[in-house]
C-alpha positions as CSV (number, residue, x, y, z in Angstrom):
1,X,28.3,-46.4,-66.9
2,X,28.5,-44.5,-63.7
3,X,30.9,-45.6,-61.2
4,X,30.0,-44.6,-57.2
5,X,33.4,-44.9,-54.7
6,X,33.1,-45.0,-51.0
7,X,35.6,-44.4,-48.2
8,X,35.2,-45.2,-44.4
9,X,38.3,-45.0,-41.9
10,X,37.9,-46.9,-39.2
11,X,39.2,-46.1,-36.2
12,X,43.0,-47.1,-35.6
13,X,43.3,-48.1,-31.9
14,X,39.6,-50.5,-32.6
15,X,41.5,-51.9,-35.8
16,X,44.6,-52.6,-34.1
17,X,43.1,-54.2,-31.3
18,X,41.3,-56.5,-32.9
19,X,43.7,-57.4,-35.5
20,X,45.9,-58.6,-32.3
21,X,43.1,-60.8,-30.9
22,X,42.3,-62.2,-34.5
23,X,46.0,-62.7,-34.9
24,X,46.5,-64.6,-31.4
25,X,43.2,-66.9,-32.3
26,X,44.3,-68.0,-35.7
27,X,47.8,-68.4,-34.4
28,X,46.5,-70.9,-31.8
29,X,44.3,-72.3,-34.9
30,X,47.1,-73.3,-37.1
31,X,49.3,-74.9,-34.7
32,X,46.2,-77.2,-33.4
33,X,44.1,-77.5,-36.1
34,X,44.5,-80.7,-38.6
35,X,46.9,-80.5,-41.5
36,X,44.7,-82.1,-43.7
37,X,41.5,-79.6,-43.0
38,X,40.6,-77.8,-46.1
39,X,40.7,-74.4,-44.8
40,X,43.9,-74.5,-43.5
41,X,45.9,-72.5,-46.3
42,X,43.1,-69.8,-45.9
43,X,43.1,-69.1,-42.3
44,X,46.9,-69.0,-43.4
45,X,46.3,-66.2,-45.8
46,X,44.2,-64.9,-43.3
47,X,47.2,-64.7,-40.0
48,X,50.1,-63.0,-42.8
49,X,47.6,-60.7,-44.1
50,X,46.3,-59.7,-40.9
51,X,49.9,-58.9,-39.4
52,X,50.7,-56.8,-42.7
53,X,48.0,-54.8,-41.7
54,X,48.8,-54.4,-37.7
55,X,52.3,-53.6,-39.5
56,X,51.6,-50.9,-41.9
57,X,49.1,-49.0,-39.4
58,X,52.1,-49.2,-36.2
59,X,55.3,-48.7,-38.0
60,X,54.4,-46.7,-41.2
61,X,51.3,-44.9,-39.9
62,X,48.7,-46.4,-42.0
63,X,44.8,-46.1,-41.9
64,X,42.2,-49.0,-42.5
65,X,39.5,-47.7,-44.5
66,X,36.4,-49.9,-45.9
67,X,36.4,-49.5,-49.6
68,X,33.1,-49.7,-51.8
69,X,33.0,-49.6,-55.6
70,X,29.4,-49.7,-57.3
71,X,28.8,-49.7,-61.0
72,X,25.7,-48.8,-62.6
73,X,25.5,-50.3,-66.9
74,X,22.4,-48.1,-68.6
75,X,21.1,-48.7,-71.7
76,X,18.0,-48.4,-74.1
77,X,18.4,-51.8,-75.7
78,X,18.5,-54.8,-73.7
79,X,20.6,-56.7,-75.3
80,X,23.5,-53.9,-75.6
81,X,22.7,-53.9,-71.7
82,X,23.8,-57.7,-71.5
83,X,26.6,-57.5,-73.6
84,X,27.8,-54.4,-71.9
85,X,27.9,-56.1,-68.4
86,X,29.2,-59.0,-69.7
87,X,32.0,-57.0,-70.9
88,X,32.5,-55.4,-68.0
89,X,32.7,-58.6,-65.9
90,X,34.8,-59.9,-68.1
91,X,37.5,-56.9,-68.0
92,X,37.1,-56.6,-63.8
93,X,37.8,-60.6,-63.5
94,X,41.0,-60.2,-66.0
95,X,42.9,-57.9,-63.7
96,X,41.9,-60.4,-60.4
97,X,38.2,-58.1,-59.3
98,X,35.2,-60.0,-58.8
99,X,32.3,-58.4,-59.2
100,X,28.8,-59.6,-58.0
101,X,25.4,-58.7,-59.4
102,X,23.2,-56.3,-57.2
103,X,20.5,-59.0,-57.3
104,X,17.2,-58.1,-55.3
105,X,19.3,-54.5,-54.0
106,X,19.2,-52.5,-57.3
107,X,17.4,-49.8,-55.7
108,X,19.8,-49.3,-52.7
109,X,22.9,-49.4,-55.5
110,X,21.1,-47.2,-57.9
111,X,20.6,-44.8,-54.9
112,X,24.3,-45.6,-54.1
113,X,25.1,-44.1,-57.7
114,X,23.3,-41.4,-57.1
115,X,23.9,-37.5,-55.5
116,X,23.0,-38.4,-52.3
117,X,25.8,-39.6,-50.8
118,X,23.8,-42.9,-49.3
119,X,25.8,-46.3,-49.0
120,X,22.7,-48.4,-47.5
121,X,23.4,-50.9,-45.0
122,X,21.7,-53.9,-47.6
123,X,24.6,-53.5,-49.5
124,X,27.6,-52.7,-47.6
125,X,28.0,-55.8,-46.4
126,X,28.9,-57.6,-49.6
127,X,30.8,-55.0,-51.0
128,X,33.4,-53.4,-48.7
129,X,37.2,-54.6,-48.9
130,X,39.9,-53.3,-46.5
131,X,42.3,-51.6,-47.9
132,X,45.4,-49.0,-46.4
133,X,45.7,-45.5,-47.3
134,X,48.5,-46.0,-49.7
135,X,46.3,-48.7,-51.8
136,X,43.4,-45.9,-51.3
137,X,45.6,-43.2,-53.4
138,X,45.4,-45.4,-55.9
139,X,41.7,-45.6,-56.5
140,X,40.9,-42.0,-56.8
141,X,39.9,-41.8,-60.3
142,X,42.0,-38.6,-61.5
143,X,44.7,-39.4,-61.7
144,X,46.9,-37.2,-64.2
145,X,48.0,-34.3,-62.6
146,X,47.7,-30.8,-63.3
147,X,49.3,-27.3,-63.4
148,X,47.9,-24.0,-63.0
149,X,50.1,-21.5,-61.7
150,X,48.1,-18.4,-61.1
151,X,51.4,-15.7,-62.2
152,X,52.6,-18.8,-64.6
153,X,52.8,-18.8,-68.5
154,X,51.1,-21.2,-71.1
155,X,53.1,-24.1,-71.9
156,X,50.9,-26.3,-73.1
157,X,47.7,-28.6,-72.7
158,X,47.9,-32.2,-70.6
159,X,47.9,-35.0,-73.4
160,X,45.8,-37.1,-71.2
161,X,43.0,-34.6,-70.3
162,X,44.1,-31.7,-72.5
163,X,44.1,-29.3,-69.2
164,X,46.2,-26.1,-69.5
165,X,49.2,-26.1,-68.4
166,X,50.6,-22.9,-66.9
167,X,54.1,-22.6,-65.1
168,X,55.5,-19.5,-63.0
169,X,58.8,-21.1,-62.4
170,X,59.7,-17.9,-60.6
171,X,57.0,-19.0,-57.6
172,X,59.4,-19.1,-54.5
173,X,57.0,-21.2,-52.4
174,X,56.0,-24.0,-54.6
175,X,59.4,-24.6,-56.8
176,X,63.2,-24.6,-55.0
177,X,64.6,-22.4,-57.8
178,X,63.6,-21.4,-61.4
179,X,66.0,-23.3,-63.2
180,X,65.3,-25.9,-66.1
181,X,66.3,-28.2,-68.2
182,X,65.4,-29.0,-71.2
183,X,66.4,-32.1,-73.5
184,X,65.7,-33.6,-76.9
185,X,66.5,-35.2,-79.7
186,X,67.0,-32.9,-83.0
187,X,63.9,-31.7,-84.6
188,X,61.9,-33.5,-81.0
189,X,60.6,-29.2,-80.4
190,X,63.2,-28.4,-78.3
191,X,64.3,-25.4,-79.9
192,X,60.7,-24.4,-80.6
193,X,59.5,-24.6,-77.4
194,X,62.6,-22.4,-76.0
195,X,61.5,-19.7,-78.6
196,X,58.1,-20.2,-76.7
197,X,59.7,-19.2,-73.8
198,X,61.7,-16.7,-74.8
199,X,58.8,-14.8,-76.7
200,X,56.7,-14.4,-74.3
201,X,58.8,-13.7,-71.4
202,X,59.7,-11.0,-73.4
203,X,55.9,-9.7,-73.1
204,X,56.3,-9.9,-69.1
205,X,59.6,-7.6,-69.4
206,X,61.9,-10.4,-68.3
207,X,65.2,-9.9,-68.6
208,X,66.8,-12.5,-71.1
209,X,70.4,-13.6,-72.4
210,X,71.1,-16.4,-74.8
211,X,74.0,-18.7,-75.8
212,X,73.4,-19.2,-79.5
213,X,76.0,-21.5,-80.8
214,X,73.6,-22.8,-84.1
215,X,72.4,-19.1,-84.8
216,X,68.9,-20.2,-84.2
217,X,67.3,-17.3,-82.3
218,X,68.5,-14.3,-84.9
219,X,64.8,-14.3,-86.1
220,X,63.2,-14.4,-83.3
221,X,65.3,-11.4,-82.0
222,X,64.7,-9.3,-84.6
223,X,60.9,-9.9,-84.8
224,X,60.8,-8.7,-80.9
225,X,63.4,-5.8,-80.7
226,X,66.5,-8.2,-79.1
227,X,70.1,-7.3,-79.4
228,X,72.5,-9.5,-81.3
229,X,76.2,-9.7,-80.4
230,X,78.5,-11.6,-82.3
231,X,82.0,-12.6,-82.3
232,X,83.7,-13.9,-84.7
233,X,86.0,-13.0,-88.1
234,X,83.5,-10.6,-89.5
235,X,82.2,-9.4,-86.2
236,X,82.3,-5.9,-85.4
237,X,81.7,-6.8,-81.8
238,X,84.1,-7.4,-79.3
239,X,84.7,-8.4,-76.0
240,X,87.4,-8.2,-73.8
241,X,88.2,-11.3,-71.5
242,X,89.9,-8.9,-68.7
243,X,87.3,-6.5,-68.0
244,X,86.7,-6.7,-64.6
245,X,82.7,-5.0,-64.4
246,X,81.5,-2.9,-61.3
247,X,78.9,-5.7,-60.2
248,X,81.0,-8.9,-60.7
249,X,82.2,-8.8,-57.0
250,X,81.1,-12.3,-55.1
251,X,80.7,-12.1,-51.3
252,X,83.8,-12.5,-49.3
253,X,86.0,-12.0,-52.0
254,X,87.6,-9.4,-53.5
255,X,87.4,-7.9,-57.3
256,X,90.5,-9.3,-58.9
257,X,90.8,-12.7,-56.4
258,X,87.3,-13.2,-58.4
259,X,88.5,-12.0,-61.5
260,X,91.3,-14.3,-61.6
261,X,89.7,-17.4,-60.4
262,X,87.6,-16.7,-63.5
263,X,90.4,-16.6,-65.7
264,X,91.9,-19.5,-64.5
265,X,89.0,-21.8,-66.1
266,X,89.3,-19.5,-69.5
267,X,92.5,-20.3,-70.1
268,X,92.2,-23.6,-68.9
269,X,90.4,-24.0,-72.0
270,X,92.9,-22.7,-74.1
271,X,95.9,-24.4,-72.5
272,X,94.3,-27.9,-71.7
273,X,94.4,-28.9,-68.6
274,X,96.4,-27.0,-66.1
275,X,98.3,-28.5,-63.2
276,X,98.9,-26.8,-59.6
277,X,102.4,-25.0,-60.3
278,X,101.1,-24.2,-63.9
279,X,97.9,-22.7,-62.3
280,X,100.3,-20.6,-60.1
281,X,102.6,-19.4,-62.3
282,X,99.7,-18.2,-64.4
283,X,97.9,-16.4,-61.8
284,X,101.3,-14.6,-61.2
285,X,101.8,-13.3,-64.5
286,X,97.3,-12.5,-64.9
287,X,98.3,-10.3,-61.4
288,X,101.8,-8.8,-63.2
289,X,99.0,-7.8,-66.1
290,X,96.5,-6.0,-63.8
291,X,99.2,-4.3,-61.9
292,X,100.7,-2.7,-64.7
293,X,97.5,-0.9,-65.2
294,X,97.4,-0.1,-61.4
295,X,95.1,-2.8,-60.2
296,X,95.5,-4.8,-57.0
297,X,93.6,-7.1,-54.7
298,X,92.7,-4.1,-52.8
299,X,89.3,-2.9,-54.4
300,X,89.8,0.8,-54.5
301,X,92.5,0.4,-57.6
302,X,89.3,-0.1,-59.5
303,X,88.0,3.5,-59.1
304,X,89.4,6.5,-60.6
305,X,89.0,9.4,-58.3
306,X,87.7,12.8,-60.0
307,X,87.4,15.9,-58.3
308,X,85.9,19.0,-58.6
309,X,85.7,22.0,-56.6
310,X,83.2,20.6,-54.1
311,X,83.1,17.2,-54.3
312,X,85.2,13.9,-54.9
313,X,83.7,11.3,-57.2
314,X,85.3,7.8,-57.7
315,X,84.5,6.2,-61.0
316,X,84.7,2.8,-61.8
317,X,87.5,2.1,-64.5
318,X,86.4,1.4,-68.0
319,X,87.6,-1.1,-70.3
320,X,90.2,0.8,-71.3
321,X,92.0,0.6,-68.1
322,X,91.9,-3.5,-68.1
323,X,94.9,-5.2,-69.6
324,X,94.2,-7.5,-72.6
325,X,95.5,-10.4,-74.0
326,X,98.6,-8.8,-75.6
327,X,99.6,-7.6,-72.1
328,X,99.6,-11.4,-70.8
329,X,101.6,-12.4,-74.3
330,X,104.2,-10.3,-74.2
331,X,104.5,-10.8,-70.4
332,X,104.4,-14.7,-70.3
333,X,107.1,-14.2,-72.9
334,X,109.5,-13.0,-70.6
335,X,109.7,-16.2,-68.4
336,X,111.1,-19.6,-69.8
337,X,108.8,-21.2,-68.1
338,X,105.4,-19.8,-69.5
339,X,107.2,-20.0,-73.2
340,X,105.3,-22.5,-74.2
341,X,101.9,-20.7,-73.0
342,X,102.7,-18.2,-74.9
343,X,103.0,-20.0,-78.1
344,X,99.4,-20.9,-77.8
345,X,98.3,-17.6,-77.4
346,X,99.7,-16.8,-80.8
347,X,96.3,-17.3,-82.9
348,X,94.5,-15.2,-80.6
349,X,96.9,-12.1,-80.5
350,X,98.5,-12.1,-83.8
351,X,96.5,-14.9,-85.5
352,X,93.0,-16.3,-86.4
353,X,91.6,-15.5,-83.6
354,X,93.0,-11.9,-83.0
355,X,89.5,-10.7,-82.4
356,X,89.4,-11.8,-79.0
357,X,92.3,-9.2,-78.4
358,X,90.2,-6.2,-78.5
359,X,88.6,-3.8,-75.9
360,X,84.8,-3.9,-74.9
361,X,82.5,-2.3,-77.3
362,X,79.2,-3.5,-77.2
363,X,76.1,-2.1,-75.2
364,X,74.2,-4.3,-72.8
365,X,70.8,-1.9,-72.5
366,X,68.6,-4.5,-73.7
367,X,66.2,-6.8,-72.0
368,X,66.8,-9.2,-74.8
369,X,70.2,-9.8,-75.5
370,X,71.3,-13.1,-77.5
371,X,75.1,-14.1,-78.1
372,X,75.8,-15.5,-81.5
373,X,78.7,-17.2,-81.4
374,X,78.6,-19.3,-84.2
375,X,81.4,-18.2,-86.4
376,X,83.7,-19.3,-83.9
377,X,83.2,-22.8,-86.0
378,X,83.1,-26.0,-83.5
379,X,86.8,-26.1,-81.7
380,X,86.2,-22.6,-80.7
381,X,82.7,-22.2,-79.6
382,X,84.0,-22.8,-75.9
383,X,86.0,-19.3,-75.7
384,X,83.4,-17.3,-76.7
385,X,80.7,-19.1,-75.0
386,X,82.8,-18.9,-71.9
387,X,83.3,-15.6,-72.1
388,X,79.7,-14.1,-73.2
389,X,78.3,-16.2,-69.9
390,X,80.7,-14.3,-67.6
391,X,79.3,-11.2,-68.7
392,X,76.0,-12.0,-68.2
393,X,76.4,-13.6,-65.0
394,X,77.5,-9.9,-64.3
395,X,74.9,-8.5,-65.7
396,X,72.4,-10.8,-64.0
397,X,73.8,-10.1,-60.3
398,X,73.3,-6.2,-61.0
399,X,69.7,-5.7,-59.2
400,X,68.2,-8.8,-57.6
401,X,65.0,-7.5,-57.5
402,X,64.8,-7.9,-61.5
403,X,63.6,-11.4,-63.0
404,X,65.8,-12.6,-65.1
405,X,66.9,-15.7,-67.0
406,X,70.1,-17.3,-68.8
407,X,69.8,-19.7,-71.7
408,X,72.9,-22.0,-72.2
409,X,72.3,-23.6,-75.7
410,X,74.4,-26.7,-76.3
411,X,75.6,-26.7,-72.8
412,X,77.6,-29.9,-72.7
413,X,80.1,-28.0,-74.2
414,X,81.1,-25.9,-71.4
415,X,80.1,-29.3,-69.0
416,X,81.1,-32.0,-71.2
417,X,84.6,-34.2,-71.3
418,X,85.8,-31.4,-73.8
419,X,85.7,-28.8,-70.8
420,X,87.8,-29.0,-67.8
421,X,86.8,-28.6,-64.0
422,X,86.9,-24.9,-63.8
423,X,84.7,-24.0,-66.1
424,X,82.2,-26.5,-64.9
425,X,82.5,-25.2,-61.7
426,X,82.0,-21.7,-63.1
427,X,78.1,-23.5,-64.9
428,X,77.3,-25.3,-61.9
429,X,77.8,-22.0,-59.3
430,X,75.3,-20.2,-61.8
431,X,72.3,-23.2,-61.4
432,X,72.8,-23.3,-57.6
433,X,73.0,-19.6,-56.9
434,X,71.5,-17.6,-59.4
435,X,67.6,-17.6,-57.3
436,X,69.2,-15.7,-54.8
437,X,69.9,-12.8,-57.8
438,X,66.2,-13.4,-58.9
439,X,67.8,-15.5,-61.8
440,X,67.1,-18.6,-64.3
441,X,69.6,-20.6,-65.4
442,X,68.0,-23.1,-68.3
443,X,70.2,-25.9,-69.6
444,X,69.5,-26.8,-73.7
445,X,70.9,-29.9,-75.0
446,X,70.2,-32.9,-77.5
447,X,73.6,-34.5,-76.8
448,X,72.5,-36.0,-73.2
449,X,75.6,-38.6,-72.7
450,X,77.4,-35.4,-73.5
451,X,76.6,-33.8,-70.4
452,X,77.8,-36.6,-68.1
453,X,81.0,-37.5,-69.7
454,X,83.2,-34.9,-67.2
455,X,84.4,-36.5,-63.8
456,X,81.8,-39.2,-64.1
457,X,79.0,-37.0,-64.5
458,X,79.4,-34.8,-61.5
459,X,79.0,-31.5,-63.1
460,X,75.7,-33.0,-65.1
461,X,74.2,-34.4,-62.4
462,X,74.6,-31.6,-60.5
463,X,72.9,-29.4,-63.1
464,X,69.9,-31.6,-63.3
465,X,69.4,-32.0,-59.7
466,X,69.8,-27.8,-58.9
467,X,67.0,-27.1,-61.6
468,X,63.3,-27.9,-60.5
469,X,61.9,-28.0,-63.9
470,X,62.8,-30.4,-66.1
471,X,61.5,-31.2,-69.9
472,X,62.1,-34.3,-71.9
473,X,61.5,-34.8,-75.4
474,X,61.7,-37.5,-77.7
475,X,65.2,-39.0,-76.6
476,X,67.2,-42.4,-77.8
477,X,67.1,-45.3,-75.7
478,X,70.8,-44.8,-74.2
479,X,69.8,-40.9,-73.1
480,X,66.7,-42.5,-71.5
481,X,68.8,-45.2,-69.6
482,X,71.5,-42.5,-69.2
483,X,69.1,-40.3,-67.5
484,X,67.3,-42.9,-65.5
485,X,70.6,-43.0,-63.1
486,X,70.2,-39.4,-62.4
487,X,66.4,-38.9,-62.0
488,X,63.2,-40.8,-61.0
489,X,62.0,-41.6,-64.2
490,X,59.4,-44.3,-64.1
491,X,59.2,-47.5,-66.3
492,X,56.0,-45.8,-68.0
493,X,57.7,-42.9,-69.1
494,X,60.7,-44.2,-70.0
495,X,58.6,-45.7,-72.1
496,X,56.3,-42.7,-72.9
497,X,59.9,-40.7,-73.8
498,X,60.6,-43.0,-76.5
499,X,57.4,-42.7,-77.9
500,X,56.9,-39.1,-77.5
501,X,55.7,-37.1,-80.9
502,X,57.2,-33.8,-82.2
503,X,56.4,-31.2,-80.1
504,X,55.1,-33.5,-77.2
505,X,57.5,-33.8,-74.1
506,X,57.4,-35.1,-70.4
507,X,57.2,-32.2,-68.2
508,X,58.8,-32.8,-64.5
509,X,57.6,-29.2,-62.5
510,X,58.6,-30.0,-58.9
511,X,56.4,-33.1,-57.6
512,X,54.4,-32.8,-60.6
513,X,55.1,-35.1,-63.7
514,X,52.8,-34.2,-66.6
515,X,52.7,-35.3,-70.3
516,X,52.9,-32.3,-72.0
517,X,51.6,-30.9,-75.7
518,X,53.5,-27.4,-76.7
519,X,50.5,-25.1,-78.0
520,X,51.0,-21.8,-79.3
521,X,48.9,-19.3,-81.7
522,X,49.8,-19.0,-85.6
523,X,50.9,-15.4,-84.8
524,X,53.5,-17.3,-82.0
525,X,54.5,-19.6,-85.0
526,X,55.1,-16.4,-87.8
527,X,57.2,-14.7,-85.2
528,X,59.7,-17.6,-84.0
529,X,59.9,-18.9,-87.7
């Protein structure tokens, strides 16, 4: 079958005029005419349909066009020909389209059908229907959108037409920011598709840092020369929660007012949920700690000045200069009032947790860098995963002429109803202003109701809406209904979600919605394995 569509505008101010004197002439008709006439309910239809029209084209800025569909049925046999347009009559009357039989004018339609861009007069007259340029989008016969991003990587090919898909999510003009989020069920590809991402951003020399709270990407890392830090019992690594870093400064604020309000949410997660006095009586004592070291709010206590016999050099202190989590203990031990703070610092000073009282050690000269926290067992994944994204958001504000991207695995931790407002301040302020430091902030997580438990979904919803890519895998039906109140998720792909294979997901990329296959090369699969 070959299938021939026509479109001619007509011009507006002719349309509307004459849709005005139609309307005025029917109007006169129904109010005169006899009840009883049988054309009464038409010239009806007529008079409302006519006024849609005028309405569409003056208040929404419509355009009338003449539509014209021609179908041509070819065959060898002639009896396949017969049963093939009786099929096709059959399946045009069962959706309400009546179709008519080119008798006496199969040349002109055959021409019609052909290269030649001819619609002849003969047969124009039977087959155009009005229709408004919103109707019209609905007719163009491609409908399955695409994605080619010239600078963009290979995600994939479109289910429905098995086009490539290629994403730069780093393109400034056509996406708001390069964030993403990804969702999925377990074993839906989520993780696999991350690796994806991961692997060969590494081949463009992105700069990458992970959250790994399920020690997933230690293979991957090795395979492509990444750096592993852990913290935990056995860990060698450490990391020290005061450091205050040279590039950590935030505009119109100071080094240790920014410092501070970071340590606020940290220890929010340790104390539960802080009230106004606590807060301040904490932030005393965190300033009593830096000062005994020599640090104020004014910046140049943060540089040690060396000189020689020529010139004077200020260094930034080291982490050997910062205060650590002894210093607070001991000093919130002095006050009656911060007792009781000071009792659940015990497992990280002198207890199970003593590792986190320990000076900085570990090197951050790789462009792969993933954080393995998962010896911190499932009540303390949130310190270390708390603390790991500070210092990569410091490490990601360094240059901002450098790509860059930060994964947050399981991020309903730090966002969910077992966080507090602080820290999810601290996520959130990473999605909505890490583009301006040439950044990525990517959201992973399976447990989607999760995400939205904290203040009413605030924080979640926030997330999503700051992140211009967005992939769904196979979800449950309460995630789908969950996530429906926070995007624009159709009725077909709610339903296309549900249904979704492994390794097939629904692929929001700015305007663009595209059901998406994840393709990669056996070489792809031996690495991330």
């Amino acid at each position: 079958m070959n299938i021939s569509i026509f479109y001619e505008k007509q011009d507006t101010y002719k349309t509307i005029r004459d849709l005005t004197y139609h309307i005025g002439n029917v109007s006169v008709d129904l109010q005169t005419i006899n009840k009883n006439r049988q054309d009464i309910d038409i010239a009806a239809f007529t008079y409302d349909d006519a006024k849609y029209i005028r309405k569409e084209m003056q208040v929404n800025n419509e355009d009338l066009y003449f539509l014209y569909i021609y179908l041509i049925v070819f065959s060898q046999d002639k009896k396949e020909l017969k049963y093939l347009l009786n099929k096709i009559e059959g399946i045009c009357q069962s959706i309400g389209m009546m179709p008519r039989s080119a008798n006496f004018r199969q040349e002109q339609t055959f021409l019609s059908c052909s290269p030649y861009m001819l619609n002849s007069e003969d047969i124009k007259i039977t087959a155009k229907r009005n229709v408004l340029t919103s109707s019209l989008i609905s007719t163009y016969p491609f409908i399955s959108s695409s994605i080619f991003d010239e600078n963009g990587i290979f995600i994939g090919t479109n289910i429905y037409n098995n086009s490539l898909v290629f994403i730069d999510r780093y393109n400034k003009e056509k996406y708001k920011n390069a964030n993403m989020c990804i969702f999925g069920t377990s074993g839906a590809g989520k993780s696999f598709y991350v690796k994806l991402q991961i692997l060969r951003y590494r081949l463009l020399g992105l700069e990458q840092y992970i959250i790994d709270p399920d020690r997933e990407y230690t293979n991957i890392c090795d395979q492509i020369d990444g750096t592993i830090l852990k913290i935990g019992p056995s860990s060698n690594t450490y990391i020290n929660v005061f450091d205050i870093r040279k590039e950590s400064i935030e505009e119109n604020n100071g080094y240790l007012a920014t410092k501070i309000g970071k340590l606020i949410g940290f220890f929010n997660l340790i104390f539960g949920n802080l009230d106004e006095e606590e807060k301040a009586i904490l932030e005393e004592k965190l300033i009593m700690c830096y000062k005994e070291k020599g640090i104020t709010f004014d910046d140049k206590s943060l540089y040690n000045i060396e000189k020689d016999k020529i010139n004077i050099n200020p260094t930034f202190k080291g982490t050997k200069q910062m205060p650590i989590l002894e210093d607070l203990y001991r000093i919130l031990g002095k006050d009656i009032r911060t007792k009781n703070l000071q009792t659940k610092l015990i497992p990280f000073v002198k207890g199970s947790l003593k590792f986190f009282n320990n000076y900085t050690n570990v090197k951050l000269d790789n462009e792969l860098i993933i954080a393995d926290v998962y010896e911190l067992g499932e009540e303390n994944l949130k310190f270390g995963m708390y603390i790991f994204i500070e210092l990569f958001w410091d490490k990601i504000k360094k240059d901002r002429n450098i790509k860059k991207a930060i994964y947050l695995d399981e991020i309903w931790r730090l966002i969910g109803v077992t966080s507090n407002k602080d820290v999810a301040s601290f996520i959130y302020k990473i999605f909505k202003t890490i583009r301006k430091y040439g950044g990525s902030a990517v959201a992973i997580t399976q447990d989607v109701s999760d995400l939205f438990s904290l203040d009413k979904g605030t924080y979640g919803k926030s997330i999503l809406n700051n992140s211009s890519i967005k992939t769904f895998f196979s979800l449950e039906e309460e995630n789908i209904l969950l996530l429906e109140k926070y995007t624009n998720l159709s009725e077909k792909e709610k339903i296309e979600i549900k249904s979704l294979k492994r390794g097939e997901c629904l692929l929001f990329a700015g305007n663009d919605h595209i059901l998406t296959k994840i393709e990669c090369d056996d070489f792809e699969k031996d690495i991330i394995k």
